[in-house]
KOLLUMVEX-862633 format. One record per residue (C-alpha): residue number from 1; residue in three letters; x, y, z. Coordinates in nm, 4 decimals, decimal comma. Layout:
// residues N
NUM|ala|X|Y|Z
...
***
This chain:
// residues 372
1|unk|5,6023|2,4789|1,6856
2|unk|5,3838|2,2971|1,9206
3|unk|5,1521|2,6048|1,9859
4|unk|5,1570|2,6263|1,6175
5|unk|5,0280|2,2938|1,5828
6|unk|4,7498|2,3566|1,8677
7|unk|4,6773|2,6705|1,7753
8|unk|4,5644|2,4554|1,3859
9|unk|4,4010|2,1641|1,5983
10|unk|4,1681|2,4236|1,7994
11|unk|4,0624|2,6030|1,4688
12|unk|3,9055|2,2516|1,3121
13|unk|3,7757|2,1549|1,6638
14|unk|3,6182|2,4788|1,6481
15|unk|3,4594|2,4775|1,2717
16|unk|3,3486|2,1187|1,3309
17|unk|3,1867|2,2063|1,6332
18|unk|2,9477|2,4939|1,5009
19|unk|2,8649|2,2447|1,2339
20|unk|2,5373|2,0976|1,4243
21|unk|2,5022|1,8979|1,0641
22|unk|2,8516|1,7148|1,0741
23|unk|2,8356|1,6387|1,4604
24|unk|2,4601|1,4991|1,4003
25|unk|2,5770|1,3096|1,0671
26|unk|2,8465|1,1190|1,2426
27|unk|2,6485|1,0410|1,5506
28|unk|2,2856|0,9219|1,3525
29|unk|2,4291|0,7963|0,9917
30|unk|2,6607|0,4419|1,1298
31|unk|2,3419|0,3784|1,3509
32|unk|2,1017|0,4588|1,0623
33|unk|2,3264|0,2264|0,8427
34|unk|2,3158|-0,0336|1,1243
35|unk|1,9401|-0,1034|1,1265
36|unk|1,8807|-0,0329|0,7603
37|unk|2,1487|-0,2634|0,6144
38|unk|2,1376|-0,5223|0,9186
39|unk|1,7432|-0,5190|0,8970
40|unk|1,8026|-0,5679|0,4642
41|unk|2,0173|-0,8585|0,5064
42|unk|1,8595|-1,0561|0,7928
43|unk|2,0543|-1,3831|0,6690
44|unk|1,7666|-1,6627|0,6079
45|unk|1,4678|-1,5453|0,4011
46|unk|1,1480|-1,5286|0,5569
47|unk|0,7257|-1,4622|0,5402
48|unk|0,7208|-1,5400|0,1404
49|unk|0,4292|-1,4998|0,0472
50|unk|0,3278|-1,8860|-0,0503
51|unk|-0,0165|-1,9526|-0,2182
52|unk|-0,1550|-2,2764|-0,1050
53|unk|-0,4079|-2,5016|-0,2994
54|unk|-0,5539|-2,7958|-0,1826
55|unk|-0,7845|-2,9913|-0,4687
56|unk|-0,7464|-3,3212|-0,3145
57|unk|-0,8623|-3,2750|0,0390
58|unk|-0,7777|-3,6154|0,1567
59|unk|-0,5249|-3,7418|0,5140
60|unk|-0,1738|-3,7168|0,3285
61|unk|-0,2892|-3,3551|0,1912
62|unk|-0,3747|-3,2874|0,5400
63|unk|-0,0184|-3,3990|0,6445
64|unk|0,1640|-3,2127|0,4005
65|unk|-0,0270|-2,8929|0,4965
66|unk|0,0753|-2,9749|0,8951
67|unk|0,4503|-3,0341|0,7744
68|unk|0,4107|-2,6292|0,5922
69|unk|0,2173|-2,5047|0,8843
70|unk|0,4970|-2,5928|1,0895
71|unk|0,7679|-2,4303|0,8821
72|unk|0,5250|-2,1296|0,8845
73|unk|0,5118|-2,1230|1,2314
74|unk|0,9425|-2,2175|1,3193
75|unk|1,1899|-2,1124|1,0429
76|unk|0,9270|-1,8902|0,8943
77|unk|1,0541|-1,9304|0,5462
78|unk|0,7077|-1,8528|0,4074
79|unk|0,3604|-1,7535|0,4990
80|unk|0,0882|-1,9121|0,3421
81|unk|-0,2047|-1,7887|0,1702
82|unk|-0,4950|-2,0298|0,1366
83|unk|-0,6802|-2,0192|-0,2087
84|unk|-0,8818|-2,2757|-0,3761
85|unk|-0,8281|-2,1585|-0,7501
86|unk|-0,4642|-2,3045|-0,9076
87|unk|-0,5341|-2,0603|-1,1836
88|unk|-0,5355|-1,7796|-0,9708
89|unk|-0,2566|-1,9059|-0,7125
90|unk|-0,0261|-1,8856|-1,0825
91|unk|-0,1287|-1,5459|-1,1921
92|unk|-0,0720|-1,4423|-0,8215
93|unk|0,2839|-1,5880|-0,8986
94|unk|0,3165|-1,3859|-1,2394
95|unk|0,1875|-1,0668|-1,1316
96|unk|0,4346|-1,0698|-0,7858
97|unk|0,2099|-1,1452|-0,5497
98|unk|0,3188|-1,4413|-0,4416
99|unk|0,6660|-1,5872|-0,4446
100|unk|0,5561|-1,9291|-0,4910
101|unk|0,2328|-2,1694|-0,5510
102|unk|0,1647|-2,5251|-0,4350
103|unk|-0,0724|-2,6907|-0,6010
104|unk|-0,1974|-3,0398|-0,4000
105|unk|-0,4021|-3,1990|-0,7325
106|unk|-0,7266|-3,4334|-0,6916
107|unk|-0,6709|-3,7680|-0,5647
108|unk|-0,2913|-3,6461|-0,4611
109|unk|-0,3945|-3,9596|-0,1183
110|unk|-0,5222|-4,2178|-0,3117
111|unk|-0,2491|-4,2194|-0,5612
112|unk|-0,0365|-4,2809|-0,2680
113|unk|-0,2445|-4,5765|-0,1575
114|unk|-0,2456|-4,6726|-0,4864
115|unk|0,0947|-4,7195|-0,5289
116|unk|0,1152|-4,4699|-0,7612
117|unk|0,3566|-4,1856|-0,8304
118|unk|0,1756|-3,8800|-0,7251
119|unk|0,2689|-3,5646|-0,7572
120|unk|0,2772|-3,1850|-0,5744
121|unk|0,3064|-2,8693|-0,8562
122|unk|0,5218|-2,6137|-0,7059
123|unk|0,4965|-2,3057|-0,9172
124|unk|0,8137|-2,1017|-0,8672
125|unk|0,8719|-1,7201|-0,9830
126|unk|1,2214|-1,7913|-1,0687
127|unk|1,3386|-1,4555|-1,1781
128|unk|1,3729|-1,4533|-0,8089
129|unk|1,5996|-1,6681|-0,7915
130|unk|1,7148|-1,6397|-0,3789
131|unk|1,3491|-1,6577|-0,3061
132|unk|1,2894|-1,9585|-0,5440
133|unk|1,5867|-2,1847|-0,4162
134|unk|1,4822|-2,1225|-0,0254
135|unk|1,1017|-2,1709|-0,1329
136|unk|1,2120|-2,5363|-0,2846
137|unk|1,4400|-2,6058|-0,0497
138|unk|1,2368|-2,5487|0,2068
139|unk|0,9359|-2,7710|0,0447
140|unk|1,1660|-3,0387|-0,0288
141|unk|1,2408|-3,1015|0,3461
142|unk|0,8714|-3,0666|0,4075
143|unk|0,8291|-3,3328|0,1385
144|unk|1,0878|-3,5679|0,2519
145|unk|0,9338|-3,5827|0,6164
146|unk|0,5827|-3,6555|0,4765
147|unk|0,4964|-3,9694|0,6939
148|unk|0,3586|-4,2469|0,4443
149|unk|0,1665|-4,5291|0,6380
150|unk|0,3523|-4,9256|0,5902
151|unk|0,7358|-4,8161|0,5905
152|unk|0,8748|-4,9506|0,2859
153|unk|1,1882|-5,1481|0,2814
154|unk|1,2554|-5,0616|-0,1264
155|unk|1,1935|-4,7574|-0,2670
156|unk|0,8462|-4,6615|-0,2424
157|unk|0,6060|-4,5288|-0,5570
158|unk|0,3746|-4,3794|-0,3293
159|unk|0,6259|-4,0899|-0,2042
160|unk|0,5144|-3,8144|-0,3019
161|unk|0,7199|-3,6217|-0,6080
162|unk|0,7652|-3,2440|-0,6438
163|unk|0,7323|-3,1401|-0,9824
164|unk|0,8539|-2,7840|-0,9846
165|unk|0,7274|-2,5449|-1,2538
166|unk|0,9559|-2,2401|-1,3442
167|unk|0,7199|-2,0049|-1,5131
168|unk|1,0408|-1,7770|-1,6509
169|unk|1,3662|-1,8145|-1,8154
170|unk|1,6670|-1,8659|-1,4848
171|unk|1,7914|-1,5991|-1,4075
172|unk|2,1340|-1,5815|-1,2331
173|unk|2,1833|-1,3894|-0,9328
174|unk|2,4444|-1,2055|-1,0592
175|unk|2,1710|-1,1018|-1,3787
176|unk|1,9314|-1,0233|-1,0943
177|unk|2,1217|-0,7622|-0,9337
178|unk|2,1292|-0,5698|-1,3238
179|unk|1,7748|-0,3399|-1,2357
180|unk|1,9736|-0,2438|-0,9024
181|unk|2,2440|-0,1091|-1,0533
182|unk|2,0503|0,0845|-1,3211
183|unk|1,8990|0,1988|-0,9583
184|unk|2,2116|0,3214|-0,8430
185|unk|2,3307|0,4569|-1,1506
186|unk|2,0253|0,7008|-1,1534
187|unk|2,0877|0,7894|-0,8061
188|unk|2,4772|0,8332|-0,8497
189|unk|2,3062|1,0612|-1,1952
190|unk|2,1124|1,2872|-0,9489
191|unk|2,3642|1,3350|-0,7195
192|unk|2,6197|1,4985|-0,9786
193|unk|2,3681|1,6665|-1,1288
194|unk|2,0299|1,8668|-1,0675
195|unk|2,0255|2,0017|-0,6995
196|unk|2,4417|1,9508|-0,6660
197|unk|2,4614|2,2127|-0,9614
198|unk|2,2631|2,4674|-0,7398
199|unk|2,4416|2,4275|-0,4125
200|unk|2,7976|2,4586|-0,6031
201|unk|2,6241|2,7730|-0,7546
202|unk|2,5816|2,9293|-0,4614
203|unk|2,8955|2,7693|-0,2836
204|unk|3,0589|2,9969|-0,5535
205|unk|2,8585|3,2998|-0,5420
206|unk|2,7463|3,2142|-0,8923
207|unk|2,4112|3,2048|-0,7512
208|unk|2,4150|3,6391|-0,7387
209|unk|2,4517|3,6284|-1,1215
210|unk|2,1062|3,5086|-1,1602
211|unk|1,9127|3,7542|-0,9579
212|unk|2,0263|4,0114|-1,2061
213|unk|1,8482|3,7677|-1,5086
214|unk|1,4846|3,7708|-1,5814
215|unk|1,4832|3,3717|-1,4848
216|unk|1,1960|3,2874|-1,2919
217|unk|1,2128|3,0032|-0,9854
218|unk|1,0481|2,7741|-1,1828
219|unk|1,2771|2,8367|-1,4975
220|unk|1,5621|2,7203|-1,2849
221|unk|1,4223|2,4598|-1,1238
222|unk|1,2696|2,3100|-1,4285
223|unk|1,6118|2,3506|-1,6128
224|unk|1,8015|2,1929|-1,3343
225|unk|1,5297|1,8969|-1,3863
226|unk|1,5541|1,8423|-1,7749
227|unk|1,9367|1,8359|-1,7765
228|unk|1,9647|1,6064|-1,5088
229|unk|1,6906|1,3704|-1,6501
230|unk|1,8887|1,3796|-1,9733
231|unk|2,2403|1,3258|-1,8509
232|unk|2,1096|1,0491|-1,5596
233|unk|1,8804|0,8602|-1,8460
234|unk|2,2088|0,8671|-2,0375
235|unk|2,4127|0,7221|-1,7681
236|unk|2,1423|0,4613|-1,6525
237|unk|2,1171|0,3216|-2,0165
238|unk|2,5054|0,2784|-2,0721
239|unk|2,4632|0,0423|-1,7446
240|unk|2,2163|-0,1188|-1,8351
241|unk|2,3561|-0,2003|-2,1622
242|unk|2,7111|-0,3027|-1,9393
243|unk|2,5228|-0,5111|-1,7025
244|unk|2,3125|-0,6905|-1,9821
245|unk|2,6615|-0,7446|-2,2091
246|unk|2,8682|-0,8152|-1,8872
247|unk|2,5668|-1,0593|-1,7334
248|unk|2,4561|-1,2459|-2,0245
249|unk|2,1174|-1,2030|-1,8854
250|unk|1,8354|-1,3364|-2,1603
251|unk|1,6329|-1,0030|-2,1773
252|unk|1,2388|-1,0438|-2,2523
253|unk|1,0568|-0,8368|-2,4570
254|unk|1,1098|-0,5899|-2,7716
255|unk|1,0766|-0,2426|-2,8566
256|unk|0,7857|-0,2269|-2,6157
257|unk|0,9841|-0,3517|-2,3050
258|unk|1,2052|-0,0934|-2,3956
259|unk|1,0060|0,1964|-2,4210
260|unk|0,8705|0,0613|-2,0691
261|unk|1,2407|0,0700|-1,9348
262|unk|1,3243|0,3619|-2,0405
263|unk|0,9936|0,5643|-1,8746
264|unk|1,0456|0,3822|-1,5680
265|unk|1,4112|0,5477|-1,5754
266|unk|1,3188|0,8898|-1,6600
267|unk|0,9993|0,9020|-1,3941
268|unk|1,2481|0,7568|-1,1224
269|unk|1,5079|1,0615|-1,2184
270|unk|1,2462|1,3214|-1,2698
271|unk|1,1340|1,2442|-0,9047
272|unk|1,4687|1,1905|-0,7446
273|unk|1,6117|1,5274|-0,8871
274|unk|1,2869|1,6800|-0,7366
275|unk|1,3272|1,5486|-0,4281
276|unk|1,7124|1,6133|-0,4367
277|unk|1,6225|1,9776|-0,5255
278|unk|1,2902|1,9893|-0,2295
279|unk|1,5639|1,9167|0,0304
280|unk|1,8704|2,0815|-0,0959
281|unk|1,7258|2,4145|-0,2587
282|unk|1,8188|2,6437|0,0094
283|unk|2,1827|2,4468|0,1204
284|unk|2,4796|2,6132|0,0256
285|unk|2,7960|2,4004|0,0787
286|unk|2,8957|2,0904|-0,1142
287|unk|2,9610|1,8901|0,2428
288|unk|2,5951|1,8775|0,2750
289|unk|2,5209|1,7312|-0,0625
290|unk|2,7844|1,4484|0,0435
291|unk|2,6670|1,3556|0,3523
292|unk|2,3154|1,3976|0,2610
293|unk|2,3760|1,1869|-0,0457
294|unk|2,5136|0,9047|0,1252
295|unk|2,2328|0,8901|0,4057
296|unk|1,9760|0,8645|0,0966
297|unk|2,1689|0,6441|-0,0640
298|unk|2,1630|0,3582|0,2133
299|unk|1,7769|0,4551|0,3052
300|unk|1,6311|0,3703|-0,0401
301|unk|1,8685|0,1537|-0,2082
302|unk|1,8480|-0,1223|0,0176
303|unk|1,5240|-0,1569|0,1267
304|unk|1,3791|-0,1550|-0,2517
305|unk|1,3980|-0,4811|-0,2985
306|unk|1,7240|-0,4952|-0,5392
307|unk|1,9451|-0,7312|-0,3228
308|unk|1,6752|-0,9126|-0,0930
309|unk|1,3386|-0,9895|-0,1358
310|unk|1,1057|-0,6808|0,0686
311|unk|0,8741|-0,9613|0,2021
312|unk|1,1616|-1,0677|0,4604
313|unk|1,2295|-0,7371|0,5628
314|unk|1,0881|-0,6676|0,9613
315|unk|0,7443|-0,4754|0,9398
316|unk|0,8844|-0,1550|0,9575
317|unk|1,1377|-0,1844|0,7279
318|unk|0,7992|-0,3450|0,4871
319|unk|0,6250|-0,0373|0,5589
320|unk|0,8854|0,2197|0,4520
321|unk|0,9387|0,0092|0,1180
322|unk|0,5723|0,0814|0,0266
323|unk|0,6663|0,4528|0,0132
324|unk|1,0146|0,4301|-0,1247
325|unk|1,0032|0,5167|-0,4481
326|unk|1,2963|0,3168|-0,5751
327|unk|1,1021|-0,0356|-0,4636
328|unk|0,8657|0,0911|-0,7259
329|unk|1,0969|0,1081|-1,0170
330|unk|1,2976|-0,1908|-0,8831
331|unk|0,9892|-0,3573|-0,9455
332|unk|0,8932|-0,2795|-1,2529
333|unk|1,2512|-0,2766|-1,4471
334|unk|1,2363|-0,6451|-1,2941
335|unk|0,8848|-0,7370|-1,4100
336|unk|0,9346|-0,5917|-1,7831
337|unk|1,3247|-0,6786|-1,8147
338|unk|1,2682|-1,0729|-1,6750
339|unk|0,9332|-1,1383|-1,7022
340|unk|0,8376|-0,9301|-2,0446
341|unk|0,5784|-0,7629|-1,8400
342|unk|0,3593|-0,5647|-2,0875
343|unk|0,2159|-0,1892|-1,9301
344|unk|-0,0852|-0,3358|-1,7506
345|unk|0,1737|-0,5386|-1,5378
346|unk|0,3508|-0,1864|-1,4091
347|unk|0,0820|0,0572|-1,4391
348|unk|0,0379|0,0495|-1,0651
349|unk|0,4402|0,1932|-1,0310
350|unk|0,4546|0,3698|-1,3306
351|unk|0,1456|0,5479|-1,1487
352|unk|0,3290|0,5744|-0,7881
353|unk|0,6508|0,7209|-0,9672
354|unk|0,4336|0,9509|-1,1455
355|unk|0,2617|1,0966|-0,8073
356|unk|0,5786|1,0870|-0,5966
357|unk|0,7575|1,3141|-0,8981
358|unk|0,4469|1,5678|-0,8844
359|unk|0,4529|1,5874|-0,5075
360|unk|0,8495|1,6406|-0,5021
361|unk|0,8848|1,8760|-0,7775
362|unk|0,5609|2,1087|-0,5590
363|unk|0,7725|2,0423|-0,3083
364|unk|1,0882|2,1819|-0,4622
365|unk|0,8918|2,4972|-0,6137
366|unk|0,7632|2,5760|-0,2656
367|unk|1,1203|2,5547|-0,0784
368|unk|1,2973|2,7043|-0,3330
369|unk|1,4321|3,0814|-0,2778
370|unk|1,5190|3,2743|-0,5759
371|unk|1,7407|3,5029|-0,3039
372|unk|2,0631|3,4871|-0,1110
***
């Protein structure tokens, strides 16, 4: 019995060990998930991008920009961008391009010698809402520490007030996770269909039947594409609709926002099922697809921006996020589903997701074998 037993344990030592793809798999994937989900969640959120505008020009302005040069320079929480245009410092805030604005108005230091109230304009993006509360937070403490000159033994009118401006409806964190999970639902789509079809195919010798057809490489490959787009659009929409219901989230926008939505959806299947199909055209066991799957999964999911904001990611991890094409579509499901964005707002990803789906589906033509 126990040389039966041995003689069982020797055969899987032996099959695992002539697959160079499981051994590598289990070495590289927990260390792969160790610096892209330890590097996603980094705990406090720094280097948000803060646009700062100084109208006033006077000591205490020059006090409260020390007190947010030296958060810049210890926690970090934010990096500051100087401009000198609070119209421009609030677009930057609407189009994404800055987390935040503060706005120091004219005579902000002789309103506090005056004895007045004065007041700072902090412009917040608050369908962010993890970025928004550590951007106030973080302001408040700077306010609070703003030294005023004659301590007061009452409360004093010349502190300084923050007047926060929320340019959007709140959104909940638990709403703000809803364009993430339409994420994942179109990557979960792509991996049961598309390129998952063709490896089972030829996992099951089904793949024989079609070299006897007059089907062309591209006639497969574009079939593959159009049934998974269909069937992952489908799924992605039905979570939406759950995480909208489920969420309560206040959804901006009409028929147009929707159209947007669903082309962002479609363009981020159409390229994922390419890519899927680029690096699985010529695999021909379902393990693969699994392990594979998985890897992807962690790699784009995470560093798009869907959980934590990309600006506190390390450099590297920044740099990867520009190229990911789920950060793109992350984006703009955020920008139109939150913010109403109209098409000029998401052009620029609607364009990315448009290149990256060209590219893969090349990609997929040129690896693609119509042979055994």
């Amino acid at each position: 019995m126990t040389m039966r037993i041995l003689a069982f344990v020797e055969r899987d030592l032996r099959k695992f060990l002539r697959n160079p793809i499981a051994i590598l798999s289990s070495i590289l994937l927990p260390m792969v998930y160790l610096l892209i989900i330890g590097n996603s969640f980094q705990g406090s959120l720094k280097n948000l991008p803060l646009a700062f505008v100084d109208q006033d020009h006077g000591p205490y302005a020059e006090r409260m920009l020390d007190r947010l040069r030296s958060i810049e320079t210890g926690p970090s929480t934010f990096r500051l961008v100087y401009l000198s245009d609070p119209v421009a410092a609030e677009d930057g805030v609407r189009e994404g391009t800055f987390k935040g604005a503060v706005v120091i108005p004219p005579d902000f230091s002789k309103n506090i010698d005056r004895g007045t109230v004065p007041q700072v304009g902090l412009v917040l993006d608050n369908t962010d809402g993890v970025s928004a509360a550590a951007l106030q937070q973080s302001l408040s403490e700077a306010f609070n520490s703003l030294k005023i000159d004659a301590l007061p033994i009452r409360s004093d009118p010349r502190t300084p007030q923050m007047y926060p401006i929320e340019l959007y409806r709140k959104i909940d964190y638990d709403a703000s996770l809803v364009p993430g999970a339409v994420i994942m639902a179109i990557f979960m789509g792509t991996m049961i269909t598309g390129a998952f079809n063709l490896v089972m195919d030829r996992f099951l010798g089904v793949h024989e039947a079609y070299l006897s057809t007059p089907l062309t490489k591209i006639d497969m490959i574009l079939g593959i594409l159009i049934s998974g787009v269909l069937v992952t659009t489908l799924i992605s929409l039905v979570v939406l609709g759950a995480g909208i219901w489920i969420t309560e989230v206040p959804v901006a926008g009409g028929a147009a926002s929707f159209s947007a939505v669903v082309l962002v959806i479609v363009l981020t299947a159409m390229g994922l099922l390419s890519m899927m199909c680029a690096l699985l055209s010529r695999v021909d066991h379902p393990r693969i697809v699994g392990l594979l799957g998985g890897f992807l999964n962690v790699i784009f999911f995470f560093p798009s921006g869907a959980v934590y904001p990309v600006e506190s990611f390390p450099k590297w991890l920044q740099a990867f996020s520009k190229v990911n094409p789920e950060t793109y579509s992350v984006h703009a499901l955020k920008s139109v589903l939150f913010k109403g964005a109209d098409w000029q707002a998401i052009r620029g990803d609607i364009l990315y997701l448009i290149g990256f789906t060209l590219v893969m589906f090349l990609l997929s033509i040129k690896t693609f074998k119509r042979d055994l």
